[in-house]
TIMI-720125 format. One record per residue (C-alpha): residue number from 1; residue in three letters; x, y, z. Coordinates in Angstrom, 2 decimals, decimal comma, padded with zeros to 5 digits. Example, Ala and Ser with C-alpha at 12.3 -4.5 7.8 and 13.67 -1.06 7.14 Angstrom:
<site n="1" res="ALA" c1="012,30" c2="-004,50" c3="007,80"/>
<site n="2" res="SER" c1="013,67" c2="-001,06" c3="007,14"/>
***
This chain:
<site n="1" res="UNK" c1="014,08" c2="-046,78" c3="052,85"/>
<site n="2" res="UNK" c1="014,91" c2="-048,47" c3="049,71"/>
<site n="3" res="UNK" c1="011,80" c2="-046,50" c3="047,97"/>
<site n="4" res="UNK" c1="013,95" c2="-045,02" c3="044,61"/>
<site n="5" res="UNK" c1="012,99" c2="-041,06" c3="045,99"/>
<site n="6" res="UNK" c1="015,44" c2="-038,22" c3="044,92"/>
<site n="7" res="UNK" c1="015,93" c2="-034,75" c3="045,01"/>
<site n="8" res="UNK" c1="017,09" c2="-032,42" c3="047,72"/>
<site n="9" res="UNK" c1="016,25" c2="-033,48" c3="051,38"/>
<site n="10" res="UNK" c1="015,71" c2="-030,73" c3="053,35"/>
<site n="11" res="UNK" c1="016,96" c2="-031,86" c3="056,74"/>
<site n="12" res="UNK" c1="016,04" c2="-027,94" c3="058,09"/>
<site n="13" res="UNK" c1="012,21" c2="-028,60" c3="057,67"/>
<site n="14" res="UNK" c1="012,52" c2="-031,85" c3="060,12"/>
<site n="15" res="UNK" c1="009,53" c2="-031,64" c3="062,82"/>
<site n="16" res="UNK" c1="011,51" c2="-031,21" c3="066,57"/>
<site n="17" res="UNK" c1="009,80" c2="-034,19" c3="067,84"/>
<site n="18" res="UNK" c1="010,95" c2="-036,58" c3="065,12"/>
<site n="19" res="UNK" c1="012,56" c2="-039,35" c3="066,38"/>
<site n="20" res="UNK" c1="013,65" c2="-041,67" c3="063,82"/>
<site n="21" res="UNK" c1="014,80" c2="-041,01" c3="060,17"/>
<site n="22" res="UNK" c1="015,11" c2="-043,64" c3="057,42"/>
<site n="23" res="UNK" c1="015,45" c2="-042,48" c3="054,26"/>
<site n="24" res="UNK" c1="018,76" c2="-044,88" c3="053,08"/>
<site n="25" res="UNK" c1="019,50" c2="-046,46" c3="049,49"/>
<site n="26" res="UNK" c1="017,47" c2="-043,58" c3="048,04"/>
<site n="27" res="UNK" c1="019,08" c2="-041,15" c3="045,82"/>
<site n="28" res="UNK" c1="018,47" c2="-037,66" c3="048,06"/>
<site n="29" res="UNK" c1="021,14" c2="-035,00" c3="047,84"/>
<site n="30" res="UNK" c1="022,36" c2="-032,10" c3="049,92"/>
<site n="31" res="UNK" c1="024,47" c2="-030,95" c3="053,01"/>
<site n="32" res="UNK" c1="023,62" c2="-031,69" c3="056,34"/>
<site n="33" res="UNK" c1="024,57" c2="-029,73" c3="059,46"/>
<site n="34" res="UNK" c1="024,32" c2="-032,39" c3="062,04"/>
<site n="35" res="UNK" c1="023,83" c2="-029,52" c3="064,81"/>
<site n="36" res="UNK" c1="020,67" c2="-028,79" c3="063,84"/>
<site n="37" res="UNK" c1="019,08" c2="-032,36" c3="063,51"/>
<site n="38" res="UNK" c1="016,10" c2="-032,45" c3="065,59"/>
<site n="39" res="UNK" c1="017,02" c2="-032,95" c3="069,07"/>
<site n="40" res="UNK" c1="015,15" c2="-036,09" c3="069,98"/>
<site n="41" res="UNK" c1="016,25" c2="-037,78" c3="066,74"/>
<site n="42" res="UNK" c1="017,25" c2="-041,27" c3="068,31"/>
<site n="43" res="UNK" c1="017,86" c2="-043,32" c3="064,87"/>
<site n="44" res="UNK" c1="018,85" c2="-041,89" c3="061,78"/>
<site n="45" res="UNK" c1="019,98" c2="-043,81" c3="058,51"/>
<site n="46" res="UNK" c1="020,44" c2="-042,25" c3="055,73"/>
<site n="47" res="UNK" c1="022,61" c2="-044,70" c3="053,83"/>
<site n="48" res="UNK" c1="023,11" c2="-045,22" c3="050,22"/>
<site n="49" res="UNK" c1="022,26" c2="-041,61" c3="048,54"/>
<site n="50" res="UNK" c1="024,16" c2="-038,75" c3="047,60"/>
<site n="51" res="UNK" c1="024,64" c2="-036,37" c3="050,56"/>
<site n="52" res="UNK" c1="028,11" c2="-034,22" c3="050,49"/>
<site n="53" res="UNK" c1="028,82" c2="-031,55" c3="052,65"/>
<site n="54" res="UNK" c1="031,74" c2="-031,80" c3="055,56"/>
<site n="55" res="UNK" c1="031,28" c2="-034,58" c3="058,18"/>
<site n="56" res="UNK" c1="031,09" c2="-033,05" c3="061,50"/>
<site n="57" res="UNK" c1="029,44" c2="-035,45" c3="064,12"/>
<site n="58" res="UNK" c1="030,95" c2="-033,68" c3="067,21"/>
<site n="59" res="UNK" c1="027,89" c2="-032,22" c3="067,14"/>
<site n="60" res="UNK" c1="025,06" c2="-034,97" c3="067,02"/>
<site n="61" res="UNK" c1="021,33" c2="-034,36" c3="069,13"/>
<site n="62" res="UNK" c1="022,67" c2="-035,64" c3="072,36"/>
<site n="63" res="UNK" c1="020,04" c2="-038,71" c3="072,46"/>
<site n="64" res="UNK" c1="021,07" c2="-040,24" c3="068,72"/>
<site n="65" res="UNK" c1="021,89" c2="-043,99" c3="069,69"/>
<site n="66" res="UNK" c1="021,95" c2="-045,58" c3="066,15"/>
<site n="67" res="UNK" c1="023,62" c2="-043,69" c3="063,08"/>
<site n="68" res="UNK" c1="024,54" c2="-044,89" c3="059,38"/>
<site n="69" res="UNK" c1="025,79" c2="-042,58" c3="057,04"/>
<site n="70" res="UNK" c1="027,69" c2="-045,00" c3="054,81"/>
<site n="71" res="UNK" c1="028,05" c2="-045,05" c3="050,75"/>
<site n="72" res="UNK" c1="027,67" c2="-040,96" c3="050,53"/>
<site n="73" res="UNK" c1="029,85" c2="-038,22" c3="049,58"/>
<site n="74" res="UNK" c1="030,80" c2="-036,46" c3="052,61"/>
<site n="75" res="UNK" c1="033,92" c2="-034,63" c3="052,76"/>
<site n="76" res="UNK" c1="035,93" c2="-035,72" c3="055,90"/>
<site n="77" res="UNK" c1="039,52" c2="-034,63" c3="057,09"/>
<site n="78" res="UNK" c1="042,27" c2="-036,61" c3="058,21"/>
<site n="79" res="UNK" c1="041,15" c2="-036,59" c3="061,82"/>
<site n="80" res="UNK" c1="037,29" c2="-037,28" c3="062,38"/>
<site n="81" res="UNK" c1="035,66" c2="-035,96" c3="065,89"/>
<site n="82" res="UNK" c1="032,92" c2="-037,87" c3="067,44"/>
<site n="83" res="UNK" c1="030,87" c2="-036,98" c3="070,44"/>
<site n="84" res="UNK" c1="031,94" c2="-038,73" c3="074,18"/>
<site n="85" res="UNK" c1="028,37" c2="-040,18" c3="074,14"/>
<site n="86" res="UNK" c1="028,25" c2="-043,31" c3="073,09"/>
<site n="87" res="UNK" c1="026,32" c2="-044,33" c3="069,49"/>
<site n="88" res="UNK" c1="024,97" c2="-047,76" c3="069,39"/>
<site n="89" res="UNK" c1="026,83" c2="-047,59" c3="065,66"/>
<site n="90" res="UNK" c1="028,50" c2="-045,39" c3="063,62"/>
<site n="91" res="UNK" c1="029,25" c2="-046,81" c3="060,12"/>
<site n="92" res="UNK" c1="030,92" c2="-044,28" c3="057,59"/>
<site n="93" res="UNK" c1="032,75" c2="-044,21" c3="054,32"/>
<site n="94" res="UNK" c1="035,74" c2="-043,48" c3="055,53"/>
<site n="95" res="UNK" c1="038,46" c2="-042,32" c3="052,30"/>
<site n="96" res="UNK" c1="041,07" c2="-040,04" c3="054,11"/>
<site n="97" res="UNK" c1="040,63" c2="-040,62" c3="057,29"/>
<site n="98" res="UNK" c1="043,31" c2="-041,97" c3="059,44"/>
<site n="99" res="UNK" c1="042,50" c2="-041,17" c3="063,07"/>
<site n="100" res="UNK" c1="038,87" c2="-040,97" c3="064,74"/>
<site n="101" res="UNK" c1="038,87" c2="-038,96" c3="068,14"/>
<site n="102" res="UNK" c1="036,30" c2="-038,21" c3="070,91"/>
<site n="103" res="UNK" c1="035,60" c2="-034,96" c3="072,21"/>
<site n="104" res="UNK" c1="038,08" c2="-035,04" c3="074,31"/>
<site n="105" res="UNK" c1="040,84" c2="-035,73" c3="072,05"/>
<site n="106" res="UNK" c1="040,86" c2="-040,02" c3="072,95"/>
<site n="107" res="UNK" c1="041,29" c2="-042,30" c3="069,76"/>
<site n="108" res="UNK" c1="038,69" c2="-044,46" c3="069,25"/>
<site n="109" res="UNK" c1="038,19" c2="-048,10" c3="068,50"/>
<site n="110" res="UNK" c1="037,59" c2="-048,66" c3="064,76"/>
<site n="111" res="UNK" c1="037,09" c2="-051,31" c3="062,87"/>
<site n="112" res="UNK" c1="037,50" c2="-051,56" c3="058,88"/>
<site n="113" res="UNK" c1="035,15" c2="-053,12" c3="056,51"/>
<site n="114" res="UNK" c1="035,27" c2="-052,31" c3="052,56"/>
<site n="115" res="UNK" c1="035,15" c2="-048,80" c3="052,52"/>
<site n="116" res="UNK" c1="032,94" c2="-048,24" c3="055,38"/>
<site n="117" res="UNK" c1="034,36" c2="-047,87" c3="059,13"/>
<site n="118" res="UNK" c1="032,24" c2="-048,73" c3="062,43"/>
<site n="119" res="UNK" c1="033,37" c2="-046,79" c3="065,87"/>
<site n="120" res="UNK" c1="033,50" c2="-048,73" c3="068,85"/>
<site n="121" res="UNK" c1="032,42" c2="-046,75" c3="071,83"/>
<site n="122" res="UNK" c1="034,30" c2="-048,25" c3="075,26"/>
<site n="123" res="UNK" c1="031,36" c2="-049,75" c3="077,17"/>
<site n="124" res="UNK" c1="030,03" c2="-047,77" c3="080,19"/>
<site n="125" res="UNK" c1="029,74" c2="-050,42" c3="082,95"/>
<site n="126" res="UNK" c1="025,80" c2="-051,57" c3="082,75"/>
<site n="127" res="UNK" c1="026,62" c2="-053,30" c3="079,57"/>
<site n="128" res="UNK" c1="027,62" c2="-056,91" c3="079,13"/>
***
């Protein structure tokens, strides 16, 4: 993080077994197709650089806890879709978007700061 790199980021050429990413307020480029992130990626933040492409995080590695994506240049549609399981955080610039659903077509809690948006996942019982 915070290390003035640029250029393309190849997010394809991740190793399988990474785990965390942290590559924010840099000034890497590119699309990212969150469906093929490495699958034990657990913490990714990629703040603060210039990745565009369509936001689709239905579709995260199924063990990502902690995500920022915030301050980048993602397209995003009206209605953003999130997976059921629940992030530890979720900030985004959010523009357009008026309505954030879960996989299974539930609004979400959001909450508004600036131009960024966090998701509030409803806690699961064995959380205080």
């Amino acid at each position: 993080s915070k290390n003035k790199l640029s250029g393309l980021f190849d997010f394809h050429g991740l190793p399988s077994s990474l785990r965390n990413l942290a590559i924010s307020t840099n000034a890497f480029c590119g699309t990212i197709n969150f469906a093929t992130l490495p699958p034990k990626l657990s913490y990714m933040n990629i703040a603060s650089n210039a990745f565009s492409g369509q936001l689709d995080l239905s579709v995260l590695p199924e063990g990502l806890k902690q995500l920022r994506i915030d301050s980048n240049q993602f397209a995003t549609e009206k209605v953003l879709r999130v997976p059921n399981e629940r992030l530890h955080m979720c900030i985004l610039d959010y523009g357009n978007i008026d309505e954030v659903l879960n996989a299974d077509g539930e609004a979400m809690t959001t909450c508004s700061s600036g131009d960024s948006m966090s998701i509030r996942w409803p806690l699961d019982g064995n959380e205080q």
